[in-house]
C-alpha positions as CSV (number, residue, x, y, z in Angstrom):
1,X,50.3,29.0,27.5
2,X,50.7,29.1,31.5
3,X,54.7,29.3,32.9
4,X,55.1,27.3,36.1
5,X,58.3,27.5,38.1
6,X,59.4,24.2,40.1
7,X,62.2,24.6,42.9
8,X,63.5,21.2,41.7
9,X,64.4,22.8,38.0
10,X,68.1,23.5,37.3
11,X,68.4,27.5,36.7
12,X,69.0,27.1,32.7
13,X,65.4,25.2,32.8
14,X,61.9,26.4,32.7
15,X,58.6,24.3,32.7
16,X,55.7,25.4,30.4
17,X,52.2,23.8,30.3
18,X,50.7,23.9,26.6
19,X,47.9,22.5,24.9
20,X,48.5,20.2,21.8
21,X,46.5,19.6,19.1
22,X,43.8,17.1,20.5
23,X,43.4,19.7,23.1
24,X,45.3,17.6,26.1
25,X,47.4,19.8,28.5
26,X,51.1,19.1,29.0
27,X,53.8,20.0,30.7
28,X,57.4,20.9,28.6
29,X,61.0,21.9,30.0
30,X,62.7,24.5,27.9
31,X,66.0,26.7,28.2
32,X,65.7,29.6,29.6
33,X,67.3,31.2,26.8
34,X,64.8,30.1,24.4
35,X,63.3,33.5,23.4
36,X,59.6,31.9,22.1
37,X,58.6,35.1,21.8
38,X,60.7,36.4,19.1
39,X,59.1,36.4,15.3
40,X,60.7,33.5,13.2
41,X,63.0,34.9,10.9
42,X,61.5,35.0,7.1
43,X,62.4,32.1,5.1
44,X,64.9,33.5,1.9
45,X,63.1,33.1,-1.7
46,X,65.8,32.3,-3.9
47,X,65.7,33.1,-7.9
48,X,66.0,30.3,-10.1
49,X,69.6,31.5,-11.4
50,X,70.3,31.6,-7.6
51,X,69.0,27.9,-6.9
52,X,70.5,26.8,-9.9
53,X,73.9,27.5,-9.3
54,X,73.8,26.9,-5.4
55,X,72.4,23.1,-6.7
56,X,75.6,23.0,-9.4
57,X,77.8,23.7,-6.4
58,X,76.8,21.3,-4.0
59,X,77.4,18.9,-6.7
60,X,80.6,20.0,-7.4
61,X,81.4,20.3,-3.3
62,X,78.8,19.8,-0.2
63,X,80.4,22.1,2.1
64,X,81.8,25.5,0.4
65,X,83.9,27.8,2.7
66,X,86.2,30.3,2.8
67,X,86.4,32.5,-0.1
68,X,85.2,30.2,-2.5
69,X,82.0,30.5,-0.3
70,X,82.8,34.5,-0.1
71,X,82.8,34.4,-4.1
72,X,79.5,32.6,-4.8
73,X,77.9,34.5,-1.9
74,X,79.1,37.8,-3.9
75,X,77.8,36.5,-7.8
76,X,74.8,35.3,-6.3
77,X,73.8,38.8,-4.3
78,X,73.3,36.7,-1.0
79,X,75.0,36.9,2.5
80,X,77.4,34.3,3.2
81,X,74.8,32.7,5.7
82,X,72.7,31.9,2.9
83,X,74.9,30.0,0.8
């Protein structure tokens, strides 16, 4: 992966040549503030008590917040994010 500045790119932008799959070269505009270098964050394995009552709540509600979120995030041994 090569980084190529252009004059003509706002200051938030950045252009990037990268190879795809079939081998072709092409050119991409990212943020700046993309950090591409920075390891993807591990992907949480859930138990299967865990899934199970995450599943039951989104049945009961899509979209848990506030302390009911706080409360399942507690039972279940998970961050809040996570729920």
């Amino acid at each position: 992966t090569k980084s190529k500045s252009s004059s003509a790119d706002p200051d938030y932008c950045r252009r990037i040549l990268v190879r795809d799959a079939k081998g072709s070269i092409r050119e991409i505009i990212l943020p700046k503030g993309l950090d591409l270098d920075r390891p993807k964050r591990t992907r949480t394995s859930f138990t299967a008590e865990q899934l199970y009552r995450l599943e039951m709540e989104f049945q009961r509600c899509q979209y848990v917040v506030g302390r009911e979120r706080t409360e399942l995030a507690r039972q279940l041994n998970l961050s809040e994010t996570q729920v």
